[in-house]
N, C-alpha and C positions, 0 to 999 in steps of 0.2 A: 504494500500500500504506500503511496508516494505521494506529496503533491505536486512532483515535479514532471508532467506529462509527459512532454517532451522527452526529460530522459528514460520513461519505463518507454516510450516508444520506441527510442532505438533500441532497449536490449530486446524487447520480442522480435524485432526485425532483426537482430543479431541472430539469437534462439531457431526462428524460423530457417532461418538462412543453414543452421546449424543439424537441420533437420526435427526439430521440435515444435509440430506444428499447434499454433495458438490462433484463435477465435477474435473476432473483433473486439475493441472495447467496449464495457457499457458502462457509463456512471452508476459506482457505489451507492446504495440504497434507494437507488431508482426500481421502480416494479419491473424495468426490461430486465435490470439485473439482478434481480429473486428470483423470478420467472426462469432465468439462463443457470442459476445454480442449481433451480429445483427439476429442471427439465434436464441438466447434464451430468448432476452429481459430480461435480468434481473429485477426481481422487488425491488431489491434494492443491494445497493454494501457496503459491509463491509472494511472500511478503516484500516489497522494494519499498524502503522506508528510507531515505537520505538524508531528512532533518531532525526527522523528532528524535528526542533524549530518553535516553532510558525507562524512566517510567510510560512514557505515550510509545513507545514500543513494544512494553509490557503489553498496556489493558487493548493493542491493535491484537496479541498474537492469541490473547486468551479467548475477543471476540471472535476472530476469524475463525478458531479451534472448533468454536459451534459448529460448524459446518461441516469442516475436514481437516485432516495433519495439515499445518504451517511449518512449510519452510521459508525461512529469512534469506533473504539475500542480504547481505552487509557489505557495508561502503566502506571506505578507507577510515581506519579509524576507528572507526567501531568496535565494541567491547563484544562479542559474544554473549557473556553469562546473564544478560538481560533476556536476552531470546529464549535460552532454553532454561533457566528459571522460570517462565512461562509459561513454557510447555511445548516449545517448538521441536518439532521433529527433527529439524536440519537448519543448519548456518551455511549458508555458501557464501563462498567468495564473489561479489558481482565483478571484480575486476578481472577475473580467469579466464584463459579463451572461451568463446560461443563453446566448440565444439565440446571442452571438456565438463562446461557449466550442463550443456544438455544431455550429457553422458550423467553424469552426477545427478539431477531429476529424474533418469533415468533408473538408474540405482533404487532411489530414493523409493519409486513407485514400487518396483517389485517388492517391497519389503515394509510399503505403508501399509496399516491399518484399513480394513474391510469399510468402506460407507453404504449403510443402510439405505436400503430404496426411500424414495422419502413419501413421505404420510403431507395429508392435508385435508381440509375442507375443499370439494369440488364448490364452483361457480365464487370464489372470494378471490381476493383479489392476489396475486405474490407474495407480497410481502405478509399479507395473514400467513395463507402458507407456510411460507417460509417460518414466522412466529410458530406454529403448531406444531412444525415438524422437528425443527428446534426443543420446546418445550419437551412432546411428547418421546422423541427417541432418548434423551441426553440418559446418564448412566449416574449422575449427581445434580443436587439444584444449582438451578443455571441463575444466577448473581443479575438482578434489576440492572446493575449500570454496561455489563458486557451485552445485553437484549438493546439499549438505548443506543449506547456506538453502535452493534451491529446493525440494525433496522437506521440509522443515522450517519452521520459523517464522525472525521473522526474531529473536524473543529466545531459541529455543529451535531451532536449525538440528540437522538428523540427526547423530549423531553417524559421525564416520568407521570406525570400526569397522562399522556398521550398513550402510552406503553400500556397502563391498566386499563384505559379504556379499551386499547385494542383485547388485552387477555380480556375482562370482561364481558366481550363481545364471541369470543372463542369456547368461552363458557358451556352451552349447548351441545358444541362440537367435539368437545374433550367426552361429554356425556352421549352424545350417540357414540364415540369410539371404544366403548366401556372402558373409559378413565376418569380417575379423580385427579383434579387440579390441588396440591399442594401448597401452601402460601403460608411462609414464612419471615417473618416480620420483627426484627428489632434493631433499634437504634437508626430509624430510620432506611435499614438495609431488608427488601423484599429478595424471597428467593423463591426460585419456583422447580416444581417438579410435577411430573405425574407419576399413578401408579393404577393398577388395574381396578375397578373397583372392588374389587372381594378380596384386593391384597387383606393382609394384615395390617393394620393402620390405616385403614382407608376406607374407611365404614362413612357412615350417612354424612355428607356434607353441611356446614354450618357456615351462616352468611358472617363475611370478614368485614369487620368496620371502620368507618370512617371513608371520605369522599373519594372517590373514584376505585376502591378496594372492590376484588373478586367479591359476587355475595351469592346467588343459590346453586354454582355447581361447587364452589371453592371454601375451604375453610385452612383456619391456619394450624399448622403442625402442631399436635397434641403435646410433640417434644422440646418445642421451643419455649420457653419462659415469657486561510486561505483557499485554496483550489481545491473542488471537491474529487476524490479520489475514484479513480475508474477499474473495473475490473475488465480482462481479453479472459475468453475461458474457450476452451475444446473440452474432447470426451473423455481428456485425463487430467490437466494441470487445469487452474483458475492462477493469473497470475493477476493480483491486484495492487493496481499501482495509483 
């Protein structure tokens, strides 16, 4: 993820050339571009980050991770241990020949992680989708502000008001899929998960309070107390720059 356009366009034109064939751009958090992740499943997403600091590297690689393994690309300079403190799959070098950088994604693919077909509500719009399938696949609760950058930019992320209205909206959806929506709440920080409804812990749902909070499919855990960035994607990599 970049917002240096210009230059994630030469490296895919690089990549390309290298034989690592890459998909058009679309601007990040646009419907064209939930629609192209949920239509292509990427099996993995190339992160090209040239300005931001460490921490805004971080909460890019743990958003993206929703989706699929992130591998970083790193600029001159750059420290590694932010990346894969993260949870990044791979650091490459972006300064490396084309050919060996598309050998290396190459690599990288045979040995990522499986991505589930993805789930949704039919007739809503991407980016719900995208939200549901999100929610409903993840393997741990998915953290309010990684859903806000991802559905968002990363200088201009959804706001959280916006965000519950959309789960709230998905509410219905989670209960035709026979899921319960999980909603977890403190100190200001929501998390969300689903689980099946006859899990264990996951019995009749209870309305969650306060303004724009999940209320009759959702209840909260019983256990708790500049430039906008575009993504190129084919039928294996999403490189978002």
């Amino acid at each position: 993820m970049s917002v240096d356009e210009t230059s994630s366009s030469t490296l895919a034109t690089r990549l390309n050339r290298a034989g690592l064939a890459l998909g058009a751009a679309v601007r990040w958090g646009s419907e064209s571009a939930c629609a192209s992740v949920l239509e292509r499943r990427p099996a993995m997403i190339l992160l090209d980050v040239p300005t931001t600091e460490a921490d805004g590297l971080a909460r890019l690689v743990r958003a993206a991770s929703l989706i699929a393994p992130v591998a970083v690309l790193r600029h001159q300079g750059r420290d590694a241990v932010a990346a894969f403190s993260a949870g990044a799959f791979d650091v490459l070098d972006r300064q490396r020949p084309a050919p060996e950088l598309a050998w290396r994604i190459h690599a990288d693919l045979r040995r990522r992680p499986t991505v589930p077909a993805p789930r949704g509500p039919a007739g809503s719009t991407a980016s719900q989708r995208l939200l549901f399938d999100v929610i409903a696949r993840a393997q741990a609760p998915v953290c309010c502000h990684h859903l806000r950058l991802l559905l968002g930019t990363p200088c201009l992320p959804m706001t959280l008001r916006a965000l519950k209205a959309r789960i709230q909206r998905l509410l219905p959806v989670f209960a035709d899929h026979g899921l319960a929506l999980i909603v977890d709440q403190q100190w200001g920080l929501a998390t969300y998960r689903a689980r099946t409804a006859d899990a264990p812990g996951a019995g009749p749902s209870q309305p969650a309070q306060g303004a724009g909070q999940p209320s009759h499919a959702a209840r909260r855990d019983s256990r708790s107390g500049g430039a906008q960035p575009h993504v190129g994607i084919d039928s294996d990599v999403t490189i978002q720059t």
